[in-house]
Backbone as numpy.savetxt, mean C-alpha at the origin, in Angstrom:
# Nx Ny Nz CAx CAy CAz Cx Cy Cz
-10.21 9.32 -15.19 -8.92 9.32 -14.50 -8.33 7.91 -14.54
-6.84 7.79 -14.65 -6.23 6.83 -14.66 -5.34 6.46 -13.61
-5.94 5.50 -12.56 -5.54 5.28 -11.31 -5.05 4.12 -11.07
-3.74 3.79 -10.09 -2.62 2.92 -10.20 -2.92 2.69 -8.55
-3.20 1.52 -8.35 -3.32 1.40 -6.66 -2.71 0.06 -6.24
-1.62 0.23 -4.84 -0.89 -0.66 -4.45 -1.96 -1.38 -3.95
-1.85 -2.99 -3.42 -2.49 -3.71 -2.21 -2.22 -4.81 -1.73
-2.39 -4.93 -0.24 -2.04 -6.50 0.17 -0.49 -6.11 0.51
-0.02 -7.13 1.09 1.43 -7.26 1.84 2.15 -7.84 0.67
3.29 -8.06 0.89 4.53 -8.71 0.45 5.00 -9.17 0.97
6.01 -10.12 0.69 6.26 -11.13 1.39 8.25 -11.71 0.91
9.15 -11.18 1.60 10.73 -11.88 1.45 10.84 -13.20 1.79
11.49 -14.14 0.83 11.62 -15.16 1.62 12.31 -15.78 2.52
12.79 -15.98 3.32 13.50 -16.82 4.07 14.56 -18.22 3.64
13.28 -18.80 3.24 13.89 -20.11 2.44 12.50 -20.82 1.88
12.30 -21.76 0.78 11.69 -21.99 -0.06 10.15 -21.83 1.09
9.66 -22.04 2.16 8.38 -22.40 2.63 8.27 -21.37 3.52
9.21 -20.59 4.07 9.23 -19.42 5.15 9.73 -18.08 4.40
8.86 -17.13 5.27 9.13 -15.83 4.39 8.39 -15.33 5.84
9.47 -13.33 5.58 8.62 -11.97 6.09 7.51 -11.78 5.65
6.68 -11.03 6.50 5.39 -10.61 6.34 4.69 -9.41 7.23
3.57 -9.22 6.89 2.72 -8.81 7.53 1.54 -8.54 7.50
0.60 -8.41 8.61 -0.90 -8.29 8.67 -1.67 -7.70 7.70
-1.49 -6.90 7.08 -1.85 -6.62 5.89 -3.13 -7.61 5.21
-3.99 -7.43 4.66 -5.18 -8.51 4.00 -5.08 -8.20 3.02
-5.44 -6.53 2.26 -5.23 -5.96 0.81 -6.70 -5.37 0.64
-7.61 -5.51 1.86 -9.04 -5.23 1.46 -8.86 -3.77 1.14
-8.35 -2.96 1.73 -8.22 -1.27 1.53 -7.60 -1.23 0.23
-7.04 -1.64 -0.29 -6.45 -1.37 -1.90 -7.47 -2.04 -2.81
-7.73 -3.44 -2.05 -9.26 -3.82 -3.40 -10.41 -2.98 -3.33
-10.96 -2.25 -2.20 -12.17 -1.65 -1.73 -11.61 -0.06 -2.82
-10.66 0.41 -2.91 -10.11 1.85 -3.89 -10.17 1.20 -5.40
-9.55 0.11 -5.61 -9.88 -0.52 -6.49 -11.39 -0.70 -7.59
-12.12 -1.24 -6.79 -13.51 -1.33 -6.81 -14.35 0.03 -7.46
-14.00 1.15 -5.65 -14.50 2.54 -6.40 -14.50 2.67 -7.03
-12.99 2.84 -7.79 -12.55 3.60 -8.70 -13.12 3.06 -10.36
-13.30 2.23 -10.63 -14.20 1.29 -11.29 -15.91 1.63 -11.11
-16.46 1.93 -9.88 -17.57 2.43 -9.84 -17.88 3.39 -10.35
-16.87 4.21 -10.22 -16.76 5.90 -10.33 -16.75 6.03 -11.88
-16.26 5.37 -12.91 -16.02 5.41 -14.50 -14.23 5.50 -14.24
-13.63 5.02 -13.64 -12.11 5.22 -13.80 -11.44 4.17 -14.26
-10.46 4.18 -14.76 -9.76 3.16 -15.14 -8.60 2.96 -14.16
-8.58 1.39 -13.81 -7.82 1.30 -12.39 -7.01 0.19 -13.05
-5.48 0.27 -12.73 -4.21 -1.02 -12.44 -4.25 -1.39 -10.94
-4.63 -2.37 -10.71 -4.06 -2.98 -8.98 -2.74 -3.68 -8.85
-1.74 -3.18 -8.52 -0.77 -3.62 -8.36 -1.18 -4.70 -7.04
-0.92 -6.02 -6.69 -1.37 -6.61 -5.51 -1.04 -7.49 -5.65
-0.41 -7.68 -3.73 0.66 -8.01 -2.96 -0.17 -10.07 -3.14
0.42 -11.04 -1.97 -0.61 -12.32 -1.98 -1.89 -12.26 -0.70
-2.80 -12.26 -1.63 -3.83 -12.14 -1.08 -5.09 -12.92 -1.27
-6.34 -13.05 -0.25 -7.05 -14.15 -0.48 -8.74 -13.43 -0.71
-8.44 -12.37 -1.79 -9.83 -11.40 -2.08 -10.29 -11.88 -3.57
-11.69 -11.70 -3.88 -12.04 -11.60 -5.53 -11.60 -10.95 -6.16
-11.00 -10.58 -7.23 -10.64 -9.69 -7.78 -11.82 -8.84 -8.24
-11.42 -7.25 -8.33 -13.08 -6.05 -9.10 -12.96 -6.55 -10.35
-14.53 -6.38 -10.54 -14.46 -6.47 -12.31 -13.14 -5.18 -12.78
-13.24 -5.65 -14.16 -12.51 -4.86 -14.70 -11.54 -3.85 -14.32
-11.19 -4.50 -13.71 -9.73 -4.20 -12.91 -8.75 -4.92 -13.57
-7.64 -4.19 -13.96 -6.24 -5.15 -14.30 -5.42 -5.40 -13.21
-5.38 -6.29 -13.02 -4.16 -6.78 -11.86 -2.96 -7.41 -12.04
-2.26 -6.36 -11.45 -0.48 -6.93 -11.08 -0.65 -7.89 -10.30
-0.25 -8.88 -10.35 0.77 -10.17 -9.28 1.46 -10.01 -9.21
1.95 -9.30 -7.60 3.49 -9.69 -7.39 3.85 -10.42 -5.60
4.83 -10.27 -5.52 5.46 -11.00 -4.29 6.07 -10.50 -3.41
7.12 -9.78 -3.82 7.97 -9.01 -3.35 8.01 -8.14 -3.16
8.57 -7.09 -2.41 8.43 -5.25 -2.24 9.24 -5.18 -3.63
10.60 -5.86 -3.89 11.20 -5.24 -4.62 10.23 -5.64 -6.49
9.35 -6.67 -6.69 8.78 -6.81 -7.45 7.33 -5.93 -7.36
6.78 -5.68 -6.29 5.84 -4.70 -6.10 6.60 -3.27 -6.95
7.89 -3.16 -6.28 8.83 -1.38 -6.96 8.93 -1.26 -8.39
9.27 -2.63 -9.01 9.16 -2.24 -10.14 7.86 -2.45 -10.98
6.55 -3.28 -10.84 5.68 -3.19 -11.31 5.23 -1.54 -11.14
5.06 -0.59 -10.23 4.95 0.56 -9.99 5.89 1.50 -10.95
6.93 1.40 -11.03 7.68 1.97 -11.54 7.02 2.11 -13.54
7.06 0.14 -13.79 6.75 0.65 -15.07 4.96 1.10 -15.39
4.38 1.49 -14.46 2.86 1.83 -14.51 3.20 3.50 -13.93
3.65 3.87 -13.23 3.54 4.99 -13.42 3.18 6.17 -14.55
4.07 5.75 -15.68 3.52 7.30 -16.90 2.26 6.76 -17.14
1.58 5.86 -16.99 0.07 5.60 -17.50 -0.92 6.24 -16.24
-0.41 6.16 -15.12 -1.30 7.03 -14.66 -1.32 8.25 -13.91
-2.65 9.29 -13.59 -3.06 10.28 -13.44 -3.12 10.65 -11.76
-3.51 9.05 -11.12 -3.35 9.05 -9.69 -2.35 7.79 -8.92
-1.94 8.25 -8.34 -1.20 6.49 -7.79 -1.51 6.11 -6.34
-2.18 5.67 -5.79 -2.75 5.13 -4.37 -1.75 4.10 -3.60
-1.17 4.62 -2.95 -0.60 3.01 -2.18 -1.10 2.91 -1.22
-1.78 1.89 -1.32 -2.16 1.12 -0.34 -1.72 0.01 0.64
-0.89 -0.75 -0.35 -0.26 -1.78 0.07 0.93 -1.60 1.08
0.84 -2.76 2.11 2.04 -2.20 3.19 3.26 -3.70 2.71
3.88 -3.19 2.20 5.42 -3.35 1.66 5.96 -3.79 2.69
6.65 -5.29 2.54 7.81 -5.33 3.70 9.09 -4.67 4.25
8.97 -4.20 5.19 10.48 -2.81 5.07 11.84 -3.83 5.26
11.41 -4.94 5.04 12.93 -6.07 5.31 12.99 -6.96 4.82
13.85 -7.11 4.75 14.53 -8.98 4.19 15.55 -9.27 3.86
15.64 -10.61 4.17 17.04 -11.34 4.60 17.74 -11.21 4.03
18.88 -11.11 4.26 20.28 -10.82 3.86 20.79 -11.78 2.65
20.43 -12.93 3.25 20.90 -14.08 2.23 19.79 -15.30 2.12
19.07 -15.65 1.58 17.71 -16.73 1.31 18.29 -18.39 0.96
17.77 -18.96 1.36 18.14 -20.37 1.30 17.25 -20.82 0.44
18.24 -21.87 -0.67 17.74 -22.27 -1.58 17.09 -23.94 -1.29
17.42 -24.31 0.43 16.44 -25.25 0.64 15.93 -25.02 1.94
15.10 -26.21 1.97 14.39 -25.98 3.48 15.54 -25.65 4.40
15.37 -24.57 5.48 15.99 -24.74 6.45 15.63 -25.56 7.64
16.20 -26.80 8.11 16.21 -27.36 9.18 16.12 -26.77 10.41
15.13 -27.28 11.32 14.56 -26.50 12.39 15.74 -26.81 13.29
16.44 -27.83 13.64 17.76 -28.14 14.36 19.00 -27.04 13.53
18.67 -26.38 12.20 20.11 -25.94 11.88 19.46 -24.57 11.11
18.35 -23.95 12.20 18.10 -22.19 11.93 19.29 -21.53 12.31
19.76 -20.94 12.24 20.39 -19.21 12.73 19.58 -19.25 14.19
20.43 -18.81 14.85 20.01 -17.67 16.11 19.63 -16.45 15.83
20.55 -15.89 14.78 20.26 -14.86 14.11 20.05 -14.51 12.74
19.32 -13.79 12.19 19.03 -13.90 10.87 18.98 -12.12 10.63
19.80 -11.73 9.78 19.80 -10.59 9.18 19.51 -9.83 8.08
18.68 -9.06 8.39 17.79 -7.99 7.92 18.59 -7.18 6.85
18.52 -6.72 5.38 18.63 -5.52 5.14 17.31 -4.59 4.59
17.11 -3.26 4.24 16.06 -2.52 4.05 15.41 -3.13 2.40
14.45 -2.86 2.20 13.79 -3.30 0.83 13.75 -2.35 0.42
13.44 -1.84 -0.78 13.12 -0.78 -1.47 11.90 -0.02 -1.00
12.44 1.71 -0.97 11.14 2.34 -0.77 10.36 2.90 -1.66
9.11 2.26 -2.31 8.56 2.47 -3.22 8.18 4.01 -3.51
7.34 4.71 -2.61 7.42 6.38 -2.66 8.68 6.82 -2.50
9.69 6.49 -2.01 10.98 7.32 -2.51 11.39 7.29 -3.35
10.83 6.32 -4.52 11.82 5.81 -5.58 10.44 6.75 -6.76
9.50 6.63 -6.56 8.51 7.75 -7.42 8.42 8.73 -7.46
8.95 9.62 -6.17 8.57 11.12 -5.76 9.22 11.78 -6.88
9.94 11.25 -7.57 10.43 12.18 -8.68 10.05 12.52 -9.78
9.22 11.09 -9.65 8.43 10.99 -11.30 7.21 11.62 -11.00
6.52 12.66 -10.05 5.29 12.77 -9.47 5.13 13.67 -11.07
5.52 14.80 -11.18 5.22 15.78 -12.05 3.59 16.62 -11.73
2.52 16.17 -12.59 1.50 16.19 -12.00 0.91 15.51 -11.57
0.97 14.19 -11.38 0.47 13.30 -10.92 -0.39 13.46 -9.51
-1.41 12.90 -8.91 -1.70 12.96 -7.45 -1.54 11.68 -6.70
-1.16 12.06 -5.63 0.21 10.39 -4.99 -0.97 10.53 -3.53
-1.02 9.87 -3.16 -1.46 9.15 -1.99 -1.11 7.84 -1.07
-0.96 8.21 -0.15 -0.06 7.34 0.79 -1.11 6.98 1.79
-0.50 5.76 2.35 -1.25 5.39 3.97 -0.63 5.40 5.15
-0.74 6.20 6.04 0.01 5.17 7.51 -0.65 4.65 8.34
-0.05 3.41 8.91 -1.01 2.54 9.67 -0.01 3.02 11.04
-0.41 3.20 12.09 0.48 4.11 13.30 -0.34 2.89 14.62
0.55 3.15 15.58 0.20 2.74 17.01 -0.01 4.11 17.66
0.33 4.79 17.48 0.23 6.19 18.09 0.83 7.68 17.48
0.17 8.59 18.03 0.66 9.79 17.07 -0.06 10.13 15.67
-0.77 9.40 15.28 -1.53 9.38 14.58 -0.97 10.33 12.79
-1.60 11.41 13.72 -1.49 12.76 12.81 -0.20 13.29 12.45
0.33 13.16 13.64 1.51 13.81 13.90 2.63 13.03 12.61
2.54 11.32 12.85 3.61 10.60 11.94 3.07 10.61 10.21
1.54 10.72 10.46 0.54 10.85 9.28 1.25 12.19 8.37
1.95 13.43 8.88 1.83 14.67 8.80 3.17 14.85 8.28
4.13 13.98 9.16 5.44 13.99 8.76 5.79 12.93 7.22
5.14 11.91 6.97 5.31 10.84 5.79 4.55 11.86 4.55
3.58 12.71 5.10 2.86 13.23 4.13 4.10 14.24 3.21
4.86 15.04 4.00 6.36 15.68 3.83 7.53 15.40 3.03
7.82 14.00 3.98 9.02 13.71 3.43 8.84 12.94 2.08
7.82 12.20 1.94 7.26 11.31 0.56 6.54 12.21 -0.57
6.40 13.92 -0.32 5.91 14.83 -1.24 4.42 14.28 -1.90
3.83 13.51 -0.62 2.56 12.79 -1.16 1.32 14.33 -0.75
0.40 13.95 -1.40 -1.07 15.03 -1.62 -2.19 14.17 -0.58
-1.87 13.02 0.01 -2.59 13.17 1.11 -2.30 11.91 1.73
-2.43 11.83 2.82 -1.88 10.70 3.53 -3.20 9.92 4.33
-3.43 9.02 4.01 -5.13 8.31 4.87 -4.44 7.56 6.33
-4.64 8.18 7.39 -4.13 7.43 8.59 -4.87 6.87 9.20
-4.49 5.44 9.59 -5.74 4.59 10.94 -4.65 4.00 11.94
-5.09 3.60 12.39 -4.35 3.05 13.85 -4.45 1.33 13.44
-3.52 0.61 14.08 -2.65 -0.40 13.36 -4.08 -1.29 13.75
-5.13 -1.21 14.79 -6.14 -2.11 14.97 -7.00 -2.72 14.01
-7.48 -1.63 12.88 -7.83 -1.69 11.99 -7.64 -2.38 10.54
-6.27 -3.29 11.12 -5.77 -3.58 9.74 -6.59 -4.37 8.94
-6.89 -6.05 9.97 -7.56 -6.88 9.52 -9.08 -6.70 9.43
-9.62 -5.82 9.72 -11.18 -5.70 9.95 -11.48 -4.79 9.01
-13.25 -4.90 8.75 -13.95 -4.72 7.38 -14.12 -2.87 7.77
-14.25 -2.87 9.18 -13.91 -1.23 9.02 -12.77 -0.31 9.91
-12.99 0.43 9.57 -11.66 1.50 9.84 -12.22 3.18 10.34
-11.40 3.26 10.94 -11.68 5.49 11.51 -10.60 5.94 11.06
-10.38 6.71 9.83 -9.54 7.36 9.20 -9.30 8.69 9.22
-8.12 8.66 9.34 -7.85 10.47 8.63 -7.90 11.11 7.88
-7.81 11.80 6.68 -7.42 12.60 5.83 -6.36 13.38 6.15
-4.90 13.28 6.01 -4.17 14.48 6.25 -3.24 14.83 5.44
-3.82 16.05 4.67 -2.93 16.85 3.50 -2.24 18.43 4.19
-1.75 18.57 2.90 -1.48 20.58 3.60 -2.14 21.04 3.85
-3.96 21.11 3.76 -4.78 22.48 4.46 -5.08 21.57 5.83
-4.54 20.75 6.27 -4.79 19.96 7.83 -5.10 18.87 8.00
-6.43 18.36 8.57 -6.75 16.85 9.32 -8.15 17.11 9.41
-8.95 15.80 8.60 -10.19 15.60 8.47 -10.42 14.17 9.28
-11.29 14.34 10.14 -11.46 12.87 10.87 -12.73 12.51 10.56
-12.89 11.07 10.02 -14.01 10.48 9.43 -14.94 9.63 11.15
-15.82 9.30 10.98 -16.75 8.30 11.67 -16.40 6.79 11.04
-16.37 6.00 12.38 -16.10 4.47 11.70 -16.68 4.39 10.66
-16.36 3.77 9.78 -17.20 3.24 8.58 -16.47 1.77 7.92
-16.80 1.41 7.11 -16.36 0.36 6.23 -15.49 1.25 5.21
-14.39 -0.39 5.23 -13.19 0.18 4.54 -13.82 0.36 2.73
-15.04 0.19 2.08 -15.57 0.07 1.01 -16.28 1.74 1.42
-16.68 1.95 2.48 -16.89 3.73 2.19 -15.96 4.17 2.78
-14.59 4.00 3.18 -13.68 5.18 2.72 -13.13 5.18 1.63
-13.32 3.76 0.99 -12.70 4.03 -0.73 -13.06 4.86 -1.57
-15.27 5.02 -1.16 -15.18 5.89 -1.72 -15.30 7.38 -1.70
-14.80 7.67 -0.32 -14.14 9.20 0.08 -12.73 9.33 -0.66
-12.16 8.04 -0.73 -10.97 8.38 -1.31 -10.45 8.84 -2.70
-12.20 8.40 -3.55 -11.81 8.40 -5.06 -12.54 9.96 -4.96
-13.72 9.97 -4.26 -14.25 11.24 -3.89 -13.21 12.24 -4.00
-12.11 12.28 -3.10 -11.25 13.30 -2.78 -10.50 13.24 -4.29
-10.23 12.39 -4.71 -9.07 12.40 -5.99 -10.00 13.55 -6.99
-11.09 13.07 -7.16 -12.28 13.67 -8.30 -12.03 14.74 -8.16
-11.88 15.59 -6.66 -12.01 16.93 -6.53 -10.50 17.88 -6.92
-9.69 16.71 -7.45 -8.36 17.48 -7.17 -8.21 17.43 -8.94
-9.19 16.95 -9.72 -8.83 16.65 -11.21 -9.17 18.56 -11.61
């Protein structure tokens, strides 16, 4: 199988030394990564800036941006069989970026936001047969918001944890596709990767 997996955050800039972000590390996209490489698969890591080893034989994207994350995805898609996102994408950034330092005496009060590109909205078309997998990281509701992204993004399964989990080596996950909601036991984010390639195997 030929598997395409997002990871790690992104990052808009602000102005040359400040930029959006978020908590994000990228271990859950390197740990699918990895598997999938364990497993005999051939894996692209698309991935965000991050401070992990890279898997053997893994090809890796560098990118920066959501909107440079969208199109590295975009042109890897027909090569592969599964696409994993993992990576949590910045949903914002600034309106207008400064091409020098901004002076701490001469910030904005306000600084304005527009939306970044949504990477599964911009693929759902190209799914064909493909198998798409999504993540949500939730404060609450779990299943429920897990259930609804699984819908509207026409993804085949959605892995949900609760936002605590981001930075730490393990995680309590969901599984939630169309036949329902599978709830795992804590484990390490390196064995749900490989429930995750697990589950892909079963859908070939």
């Amino acid at each position: 199988m030929r598997i395409l997996v997002t990871g790690g955050p992104t990052r808009e800039p602000i102005d040359p030394v400040r930029f959006i972000s978020n908590a994000s590390t990228g271990k859950m996209g390197y740990a699918v990564a990895a598997a999938g490489i364990d497993s005999g698969h051939d894996v692209r890591l698309v991935s965000g800036p991050v401070h992990i080893g890279v898997p053997e034989c893994v090809h890796v994207i560098d990118v920066v941006t959501t909107g440079e994350m969208a199109d590295a995805v975009l042109s890897n898609i027909e090569w592969c069989d599964a696409l994993v996102m993992a990576a949590a994408p910045a949903d914002w950034r600034p309106v207008i970026v400064s091409g020098e330092k901004l002076k701490k005496d001469r910030m904005p009060s306000e600084l304005p936001l527009e939306s970044t590109r949504d990477i599964l909205q911009l693929v759902k078309g190209l799914k064909a047969g493909r198998i798409f997998v999504g993540f949500a990281v939730e404060t609450s509701a779990l299943a429920e918001n897990a259930a609804r992204k699984l819908r509207e993004k026409h993804l085949d399964l959605v892995v949900a944890n609760d936002v605590s989990s981001i930075a730490s080596d393990v995680s309590k996950v969901l599984f939630v596709t169309n036949c329902g909601v599978r709830e795992f036991p804590i484990m390490s984010k390196r064995d749900v990767a490989v429930e995750i390639i697990k589950w892909l195997e079963s859908k070939q």
